[in-house]
C-alpha atoms as a printed R data frame, in Angstrom:
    type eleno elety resid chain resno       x       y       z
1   ATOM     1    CA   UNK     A     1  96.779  83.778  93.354
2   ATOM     2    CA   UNK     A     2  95.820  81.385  96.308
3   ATOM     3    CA   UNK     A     3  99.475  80.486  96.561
4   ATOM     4    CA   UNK     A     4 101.091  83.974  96.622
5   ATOM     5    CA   UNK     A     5 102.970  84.926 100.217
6   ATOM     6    CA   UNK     A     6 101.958  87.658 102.431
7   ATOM     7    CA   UNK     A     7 105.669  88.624 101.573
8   ATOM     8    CA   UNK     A     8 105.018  90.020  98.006
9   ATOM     9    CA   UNK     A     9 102.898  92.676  98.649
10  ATOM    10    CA   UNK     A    10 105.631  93.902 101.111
11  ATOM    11    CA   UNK     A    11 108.654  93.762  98.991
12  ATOM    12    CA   UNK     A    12 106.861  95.134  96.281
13  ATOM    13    CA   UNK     A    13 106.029  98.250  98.844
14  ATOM    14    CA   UNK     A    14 109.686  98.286  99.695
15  ATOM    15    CA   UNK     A    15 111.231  98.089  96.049
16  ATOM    16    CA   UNK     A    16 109.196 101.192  95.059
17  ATOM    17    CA   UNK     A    17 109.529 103.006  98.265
18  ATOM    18    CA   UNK     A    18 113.080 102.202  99.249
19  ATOM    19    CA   UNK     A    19 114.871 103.801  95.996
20  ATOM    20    CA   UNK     A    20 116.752 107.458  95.859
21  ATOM    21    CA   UNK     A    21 113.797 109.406  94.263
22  ATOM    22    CA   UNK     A    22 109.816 109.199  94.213
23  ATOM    23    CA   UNK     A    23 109.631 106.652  91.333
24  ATOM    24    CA   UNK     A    24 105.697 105.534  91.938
25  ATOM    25    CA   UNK     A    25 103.123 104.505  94.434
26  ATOM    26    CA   UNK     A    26 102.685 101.088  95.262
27  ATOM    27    CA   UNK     A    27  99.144  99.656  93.201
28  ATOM    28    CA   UNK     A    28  97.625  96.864  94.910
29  ATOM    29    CA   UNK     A    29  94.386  95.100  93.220
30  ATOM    30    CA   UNK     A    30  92.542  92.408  94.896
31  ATOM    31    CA   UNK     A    31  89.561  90.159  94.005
32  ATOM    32    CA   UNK     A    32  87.394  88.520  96.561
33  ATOM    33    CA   UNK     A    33  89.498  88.737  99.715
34  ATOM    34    CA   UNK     A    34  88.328  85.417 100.709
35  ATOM    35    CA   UNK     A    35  90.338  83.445  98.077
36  ATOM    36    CA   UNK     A    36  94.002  85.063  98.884
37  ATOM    37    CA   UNK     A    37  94.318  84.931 102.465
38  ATOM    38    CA   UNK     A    38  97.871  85.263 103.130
39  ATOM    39    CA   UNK     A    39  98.383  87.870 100.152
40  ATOM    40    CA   UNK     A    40  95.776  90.133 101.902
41  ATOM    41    CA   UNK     A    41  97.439  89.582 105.005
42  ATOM    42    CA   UNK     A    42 100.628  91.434 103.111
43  ATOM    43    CA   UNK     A    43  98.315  94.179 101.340
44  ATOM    44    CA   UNK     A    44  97.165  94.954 104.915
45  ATOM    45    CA   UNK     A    45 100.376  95.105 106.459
46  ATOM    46    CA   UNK     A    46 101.506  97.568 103.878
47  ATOM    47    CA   UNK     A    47 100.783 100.877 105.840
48  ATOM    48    CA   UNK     A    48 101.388 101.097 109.349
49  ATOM    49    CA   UNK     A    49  98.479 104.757 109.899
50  ATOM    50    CA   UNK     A    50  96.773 107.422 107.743
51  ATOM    51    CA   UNK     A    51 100.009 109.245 106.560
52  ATOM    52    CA   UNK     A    52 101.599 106.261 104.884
53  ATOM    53    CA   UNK     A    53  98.168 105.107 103.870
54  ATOM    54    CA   UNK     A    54  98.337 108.066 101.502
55  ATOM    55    CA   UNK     A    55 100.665 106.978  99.741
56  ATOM    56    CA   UNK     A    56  99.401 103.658  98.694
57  ATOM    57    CA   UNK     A    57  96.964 102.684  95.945
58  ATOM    58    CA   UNK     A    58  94.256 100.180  96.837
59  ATOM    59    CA   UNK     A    59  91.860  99.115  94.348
60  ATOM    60    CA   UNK     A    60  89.058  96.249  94.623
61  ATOM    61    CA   UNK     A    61  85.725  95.428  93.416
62  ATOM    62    CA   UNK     A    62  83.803  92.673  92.148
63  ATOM    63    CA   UNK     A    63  81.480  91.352  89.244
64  ATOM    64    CA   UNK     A    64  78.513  91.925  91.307
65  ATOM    65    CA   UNK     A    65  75.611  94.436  89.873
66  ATOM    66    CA   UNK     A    66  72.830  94.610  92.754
67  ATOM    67    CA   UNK     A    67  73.294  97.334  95.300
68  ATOM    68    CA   UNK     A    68  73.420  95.429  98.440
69  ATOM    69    CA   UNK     A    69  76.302  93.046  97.003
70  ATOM    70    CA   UNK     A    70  78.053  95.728  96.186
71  ATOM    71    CA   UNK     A    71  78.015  97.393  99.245
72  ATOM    72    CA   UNK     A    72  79.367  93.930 100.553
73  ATOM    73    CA   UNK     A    73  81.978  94.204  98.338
74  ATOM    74    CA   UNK     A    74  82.975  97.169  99.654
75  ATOM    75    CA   UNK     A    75  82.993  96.390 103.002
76  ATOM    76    CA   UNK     A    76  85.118  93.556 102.480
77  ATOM    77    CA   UNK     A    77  87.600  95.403 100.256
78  ATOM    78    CA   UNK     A    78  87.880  98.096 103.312
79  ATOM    79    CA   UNK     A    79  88.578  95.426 106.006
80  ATOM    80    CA   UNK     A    80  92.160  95.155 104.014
81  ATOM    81    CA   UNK     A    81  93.097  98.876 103.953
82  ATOM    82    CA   UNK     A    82  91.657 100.619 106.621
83  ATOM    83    CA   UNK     A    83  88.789 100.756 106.585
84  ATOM    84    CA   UNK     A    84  88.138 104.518 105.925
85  ATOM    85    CA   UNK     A    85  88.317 104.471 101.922
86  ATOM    86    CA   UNK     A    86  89.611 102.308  98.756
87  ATOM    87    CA   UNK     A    87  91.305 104.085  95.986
88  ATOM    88    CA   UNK     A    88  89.541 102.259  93.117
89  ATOM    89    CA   UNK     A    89  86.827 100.289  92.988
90  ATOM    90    CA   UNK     A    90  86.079  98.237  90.085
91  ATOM    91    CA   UNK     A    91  82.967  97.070  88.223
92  ATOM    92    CA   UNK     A    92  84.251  93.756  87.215
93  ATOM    93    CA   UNK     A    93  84.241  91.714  83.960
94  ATOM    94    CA   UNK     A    94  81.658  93.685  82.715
95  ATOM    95    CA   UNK     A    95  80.287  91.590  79.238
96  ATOM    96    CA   UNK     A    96  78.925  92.381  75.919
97  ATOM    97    CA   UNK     A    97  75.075  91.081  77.537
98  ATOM    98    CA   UNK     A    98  75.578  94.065  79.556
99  ATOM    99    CA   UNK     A    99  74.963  96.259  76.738
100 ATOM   100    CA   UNK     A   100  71.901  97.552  75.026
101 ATOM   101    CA   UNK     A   101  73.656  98.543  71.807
102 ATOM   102    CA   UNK     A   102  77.159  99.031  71.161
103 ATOM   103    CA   UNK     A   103  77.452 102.739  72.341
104 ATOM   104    CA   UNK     A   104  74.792 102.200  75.216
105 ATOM   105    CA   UNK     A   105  74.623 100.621  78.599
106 ATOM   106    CA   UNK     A   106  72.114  98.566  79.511
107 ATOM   107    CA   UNK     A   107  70.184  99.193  82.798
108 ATOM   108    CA   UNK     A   108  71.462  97.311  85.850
109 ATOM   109    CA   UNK     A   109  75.080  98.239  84.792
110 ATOM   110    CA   UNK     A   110  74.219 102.239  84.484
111 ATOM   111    CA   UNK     A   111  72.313 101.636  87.578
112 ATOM   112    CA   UNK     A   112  75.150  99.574  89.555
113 ATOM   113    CA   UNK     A   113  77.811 102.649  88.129
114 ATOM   114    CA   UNK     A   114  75.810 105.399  89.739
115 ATOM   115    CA   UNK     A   115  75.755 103.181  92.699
116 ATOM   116    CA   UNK     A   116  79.130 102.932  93.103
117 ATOM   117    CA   UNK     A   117  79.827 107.192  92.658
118 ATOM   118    CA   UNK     A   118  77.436 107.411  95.346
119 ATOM   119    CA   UNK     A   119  80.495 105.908  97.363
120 ATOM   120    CA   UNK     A   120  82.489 108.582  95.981
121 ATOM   121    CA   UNK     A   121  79.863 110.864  97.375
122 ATOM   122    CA   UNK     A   122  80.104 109.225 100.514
123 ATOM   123    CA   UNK     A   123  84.416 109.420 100.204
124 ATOM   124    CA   UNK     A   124  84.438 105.497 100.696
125 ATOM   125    CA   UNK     A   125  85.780 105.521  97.319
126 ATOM   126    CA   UNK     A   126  87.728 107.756  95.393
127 ATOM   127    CA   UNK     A   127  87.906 106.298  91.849
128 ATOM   128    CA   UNK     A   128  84.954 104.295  89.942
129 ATOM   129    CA   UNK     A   129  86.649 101.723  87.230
130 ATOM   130    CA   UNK     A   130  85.362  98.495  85.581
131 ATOM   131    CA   UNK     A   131  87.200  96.154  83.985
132 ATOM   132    CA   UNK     A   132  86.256  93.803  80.611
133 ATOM   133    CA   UNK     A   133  87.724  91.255  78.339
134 ATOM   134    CA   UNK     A   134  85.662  92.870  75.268
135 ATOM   135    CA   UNK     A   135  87.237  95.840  73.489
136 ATOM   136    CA   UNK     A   136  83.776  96.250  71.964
137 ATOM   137    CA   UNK     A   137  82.645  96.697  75.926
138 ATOM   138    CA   UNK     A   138  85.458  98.879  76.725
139 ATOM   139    CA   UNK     A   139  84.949 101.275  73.451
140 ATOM   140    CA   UNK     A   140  80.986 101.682  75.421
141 ATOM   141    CA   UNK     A   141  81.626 102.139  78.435
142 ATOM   142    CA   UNK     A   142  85.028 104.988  77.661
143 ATOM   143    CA   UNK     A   143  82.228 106.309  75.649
144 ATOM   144    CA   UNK     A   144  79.065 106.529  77.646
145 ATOM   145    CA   UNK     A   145  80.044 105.119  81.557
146 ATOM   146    CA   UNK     A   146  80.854 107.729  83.934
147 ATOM   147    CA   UNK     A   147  84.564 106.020  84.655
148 ATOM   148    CA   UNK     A   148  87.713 107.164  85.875
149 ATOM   149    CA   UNK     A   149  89.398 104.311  84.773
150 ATOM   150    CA   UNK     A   150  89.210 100.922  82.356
151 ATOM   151    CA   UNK     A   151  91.099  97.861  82.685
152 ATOM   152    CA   UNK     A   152  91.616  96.034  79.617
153 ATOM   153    CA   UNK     A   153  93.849  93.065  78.498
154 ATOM   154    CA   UNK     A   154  96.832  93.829  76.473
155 ATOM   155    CA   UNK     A   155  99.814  92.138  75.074
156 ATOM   156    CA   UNK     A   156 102.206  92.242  72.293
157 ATOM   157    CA   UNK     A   157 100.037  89.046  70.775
158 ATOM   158    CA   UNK     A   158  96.609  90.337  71.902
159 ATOM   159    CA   UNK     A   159  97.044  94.156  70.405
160 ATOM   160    CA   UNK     A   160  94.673  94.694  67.248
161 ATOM   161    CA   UNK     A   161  91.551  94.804  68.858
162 ATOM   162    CA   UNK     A   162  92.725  97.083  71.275
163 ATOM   163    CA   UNK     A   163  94.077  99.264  69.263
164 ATOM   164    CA   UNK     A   164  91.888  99.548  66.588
165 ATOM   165    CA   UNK     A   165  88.747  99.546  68.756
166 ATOM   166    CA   UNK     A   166  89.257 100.533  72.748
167 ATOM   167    CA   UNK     A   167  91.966 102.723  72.583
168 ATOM   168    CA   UNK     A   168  91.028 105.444  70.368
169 ATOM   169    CA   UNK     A   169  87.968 105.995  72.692
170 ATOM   170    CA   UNK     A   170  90.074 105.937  75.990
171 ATOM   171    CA   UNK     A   171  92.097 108.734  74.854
172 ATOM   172    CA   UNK     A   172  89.231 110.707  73.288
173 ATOM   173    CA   UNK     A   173  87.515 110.642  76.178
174 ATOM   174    CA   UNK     A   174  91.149 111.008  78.609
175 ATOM   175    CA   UNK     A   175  90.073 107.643  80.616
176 ATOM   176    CA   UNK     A   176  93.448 105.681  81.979
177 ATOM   177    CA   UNK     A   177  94.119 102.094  81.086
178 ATOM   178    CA   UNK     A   178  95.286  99.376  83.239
179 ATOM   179    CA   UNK     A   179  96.535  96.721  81.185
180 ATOM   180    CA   UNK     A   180  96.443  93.290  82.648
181 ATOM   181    CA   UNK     A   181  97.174  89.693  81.101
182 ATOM   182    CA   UNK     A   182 100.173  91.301  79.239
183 ATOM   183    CA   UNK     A   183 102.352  88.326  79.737
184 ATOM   184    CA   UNK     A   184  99.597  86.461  78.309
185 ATOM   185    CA   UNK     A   185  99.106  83.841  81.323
186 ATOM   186    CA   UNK     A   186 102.857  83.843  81.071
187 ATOM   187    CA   UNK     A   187 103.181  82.137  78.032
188 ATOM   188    CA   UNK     A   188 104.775  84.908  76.459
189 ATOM   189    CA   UNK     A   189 107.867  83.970  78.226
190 ATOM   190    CA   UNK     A   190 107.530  80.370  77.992
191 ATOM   191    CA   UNK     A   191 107.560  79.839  74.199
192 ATOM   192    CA   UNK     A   192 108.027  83.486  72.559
193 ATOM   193    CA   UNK     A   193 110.553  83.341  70.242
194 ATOM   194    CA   UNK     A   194 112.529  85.891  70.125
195 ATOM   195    CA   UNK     A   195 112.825  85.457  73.843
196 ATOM   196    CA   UNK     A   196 111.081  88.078  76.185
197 ATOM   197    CA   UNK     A   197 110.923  88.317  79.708
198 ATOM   198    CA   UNK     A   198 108.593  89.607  82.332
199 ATOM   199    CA   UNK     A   199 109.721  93.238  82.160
200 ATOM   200    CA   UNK     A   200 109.560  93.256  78.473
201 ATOM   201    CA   UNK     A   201 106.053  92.557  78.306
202 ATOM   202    CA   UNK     A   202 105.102  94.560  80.578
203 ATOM   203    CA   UNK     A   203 106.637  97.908  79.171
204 ATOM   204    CA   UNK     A   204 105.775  97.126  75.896
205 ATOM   205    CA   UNK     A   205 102.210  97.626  77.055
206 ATOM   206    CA   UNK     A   206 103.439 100.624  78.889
207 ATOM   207    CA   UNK     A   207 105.271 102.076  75.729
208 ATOM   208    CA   UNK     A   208 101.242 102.754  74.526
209 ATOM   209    CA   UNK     A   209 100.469 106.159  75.168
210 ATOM   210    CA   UNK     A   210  96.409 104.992  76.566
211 ATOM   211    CA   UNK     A   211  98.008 102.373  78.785
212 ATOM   212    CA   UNK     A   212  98.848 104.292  82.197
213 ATOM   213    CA   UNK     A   213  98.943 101.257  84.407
214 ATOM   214    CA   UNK     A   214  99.878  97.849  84.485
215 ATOM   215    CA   UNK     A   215  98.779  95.105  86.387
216 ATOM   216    CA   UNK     A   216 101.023  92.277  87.140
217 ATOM   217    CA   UNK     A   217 100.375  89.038  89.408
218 ATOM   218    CA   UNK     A   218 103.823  87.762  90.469
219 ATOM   219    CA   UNK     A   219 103.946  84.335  91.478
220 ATOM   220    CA   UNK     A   220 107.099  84.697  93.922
221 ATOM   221    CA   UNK     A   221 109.630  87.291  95.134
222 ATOM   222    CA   UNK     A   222 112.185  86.189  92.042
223 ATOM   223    CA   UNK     A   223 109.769  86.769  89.366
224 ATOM   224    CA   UNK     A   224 108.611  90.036  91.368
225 ATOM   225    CA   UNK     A   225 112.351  90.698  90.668
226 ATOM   226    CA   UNK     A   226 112.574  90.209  87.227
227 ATOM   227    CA   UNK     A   227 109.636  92.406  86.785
228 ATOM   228    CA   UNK     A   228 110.448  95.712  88.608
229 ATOM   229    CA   UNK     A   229 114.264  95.992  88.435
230 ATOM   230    CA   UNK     A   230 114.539  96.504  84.891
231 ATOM   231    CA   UNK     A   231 110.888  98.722  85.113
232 ATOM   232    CA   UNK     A   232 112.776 101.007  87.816
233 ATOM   233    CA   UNK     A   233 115.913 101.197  85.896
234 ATOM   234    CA   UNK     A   234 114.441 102.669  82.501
235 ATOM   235    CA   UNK     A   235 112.039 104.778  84.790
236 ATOM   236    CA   UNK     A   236 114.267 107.515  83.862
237 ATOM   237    CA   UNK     A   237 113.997 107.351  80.476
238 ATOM   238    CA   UNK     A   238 112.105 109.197  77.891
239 ATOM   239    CA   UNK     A   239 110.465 105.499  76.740
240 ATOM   240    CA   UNK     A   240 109.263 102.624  78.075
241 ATOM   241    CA   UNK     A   241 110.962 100.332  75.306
242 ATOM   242    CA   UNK     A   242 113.187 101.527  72.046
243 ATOM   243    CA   UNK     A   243 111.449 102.166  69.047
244 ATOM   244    CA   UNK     A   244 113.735  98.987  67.546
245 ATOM   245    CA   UNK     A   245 112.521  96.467  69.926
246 ATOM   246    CA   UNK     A   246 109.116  97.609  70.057
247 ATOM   247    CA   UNK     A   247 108.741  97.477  66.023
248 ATOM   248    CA   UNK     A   248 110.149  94.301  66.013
249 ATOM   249    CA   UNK     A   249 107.508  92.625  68.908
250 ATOM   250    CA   UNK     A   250 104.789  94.058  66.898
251 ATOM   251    CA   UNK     A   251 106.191  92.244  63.640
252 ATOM   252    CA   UNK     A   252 106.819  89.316  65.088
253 ATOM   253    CA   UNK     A   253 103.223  88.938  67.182
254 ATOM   254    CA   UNK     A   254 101.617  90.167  63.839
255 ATOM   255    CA   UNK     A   255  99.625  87.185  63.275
256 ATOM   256    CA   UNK     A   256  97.479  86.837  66.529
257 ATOM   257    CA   UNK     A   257  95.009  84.138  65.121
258 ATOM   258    CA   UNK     A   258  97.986  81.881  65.363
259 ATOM   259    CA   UNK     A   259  98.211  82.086  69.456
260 ATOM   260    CA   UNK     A   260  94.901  81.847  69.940
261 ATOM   261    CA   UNK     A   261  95.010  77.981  70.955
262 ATOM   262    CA   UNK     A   262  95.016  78.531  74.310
263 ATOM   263    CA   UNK     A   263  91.841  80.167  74.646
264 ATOM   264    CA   UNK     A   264  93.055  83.076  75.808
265 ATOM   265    CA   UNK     A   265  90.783  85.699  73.339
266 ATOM   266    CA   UNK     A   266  87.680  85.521  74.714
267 ATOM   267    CA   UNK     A   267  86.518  87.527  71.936
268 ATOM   268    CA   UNK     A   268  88.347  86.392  68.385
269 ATOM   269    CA   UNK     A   269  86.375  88.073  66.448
270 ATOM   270    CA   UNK     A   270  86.745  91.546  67.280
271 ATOM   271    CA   UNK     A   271  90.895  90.431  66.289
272 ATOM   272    CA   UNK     A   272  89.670  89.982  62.731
């Protein structure tokens, strides 16, 4: 977000970093660089040379197909963690028009894929993702796109189509999933009832065994807060979330057609 402090980014570093054992990596995503100026200014900040680099997680991209605005994309991205190489670069908001049947890929995206491995060739980049709000588009491309990773929107009231149609492919074909939107704009903890917070919706997308990663935008440093602490403190256990709980989100978000006033599924029908 615009509004987000070049302070996040750092105490998010710090929070991972600064506990008793190797709990994770820091995993920073970032859209056009141009929008968040004093977030990037964090991001950047967060290494001080090529050792601590290492041990970061940059990923970037943008919904750009042609070659030469892609490799603008890239070069922007590497301005902000430099400069050598980004982690992950992502093929962004790929959409159903995209496809030429539901198991192919049309053209310009296969092409703008094998563009971006060529920067993998060139070790600017050393993961090739794309992101999508269609399952439908995400069930292609874990089937025929040359990926390393898929970012797809999950939450406890945004779960069948996932599951029934994304999902299975991911792990067939052993292709990670970042989750994102998994507080659902944050209106899961607004007006869900039972209560959840922050951390709750974010490892009940984790408790899913294709969901590797997930993506959270914080707004400050106290909601930052009330999403890691609890994260780091279960880290140590077996499960994300107990069996109990988790039964009992996926009974009560059961009916998904009833949320969808806010516009959030961009896709209904594949819900259905």
């Amino acid at each position: 977000r615009s509004t987000q402090s070049e302070y996040i980014p750092l105490k998010y570093r710090d929070m991972l970093q600064n506990t008793d054992d190797e709990r994770g990596a820091p995993f920073y995503f970032y859209y056009n660089p141009h929008r968040y100026p004093q977030f990037l200014s964090g991001v950047s900040q967060s290494f001080d040379d090529s050792t601590t680099r290492r041990d970061i997680f940059f990923a970037s991209g943008g919904t750009e197909r042609s070659p030469a605005a892609l490799d603008q994309r890239l070069d922007d991205a590497l301005a902000f963690c430099g400069g050598e190489y980004i982690d992950g670069f992502v093929l962004e908001y790929v959409c159903p028009d995209e496809l030429d049947s539901d198991t192919q890929l049309g053209k310009e995206l296969q092409n703008a894929i094998d563009h971006v491995r060529s920067y993998v060739r060139e070790n600017r980049v050393r993961y090739v993702m794309a992101s999508t709000h269609s399952h439908r588009v995400g069930r292609a491309l874990a089937g025929a796109a040359p990926l390393d990773a898929i970012m797809l929107r999950y939450n406890m009231s945004h779960r069948k189509a996932a599951e029934t149609i994304s999902f299975p492919e991911t792990l067939e074909n052993d292709i990670p999933v970042l989750a994102f939107t998994t507080t659902r704009w944050n209106e899961l903890q607004r007006t869900a009832s039972p209560t959840v917070t922050t951390a709750d919706c974010i490892t009940f997308a984790l408790q899913h065994p294709a969901v590797e990663v997930v993506l959270h935008s914080a707004r400050d440093e106290d909601e930052l807060d009330d999403a890691l602490l609890p994260i780091i403190a279960c880290s140590d256990s077996t499960q994300w979330m107990p069996d109990s709980k988790y039964d009992d989100l996926c009974s009560h978000y059961g009916d998904e057609m009833a949320w969808n006033d806010d516009g959030f599924d961009e896709y209904p029908d594949e819900s259905i």
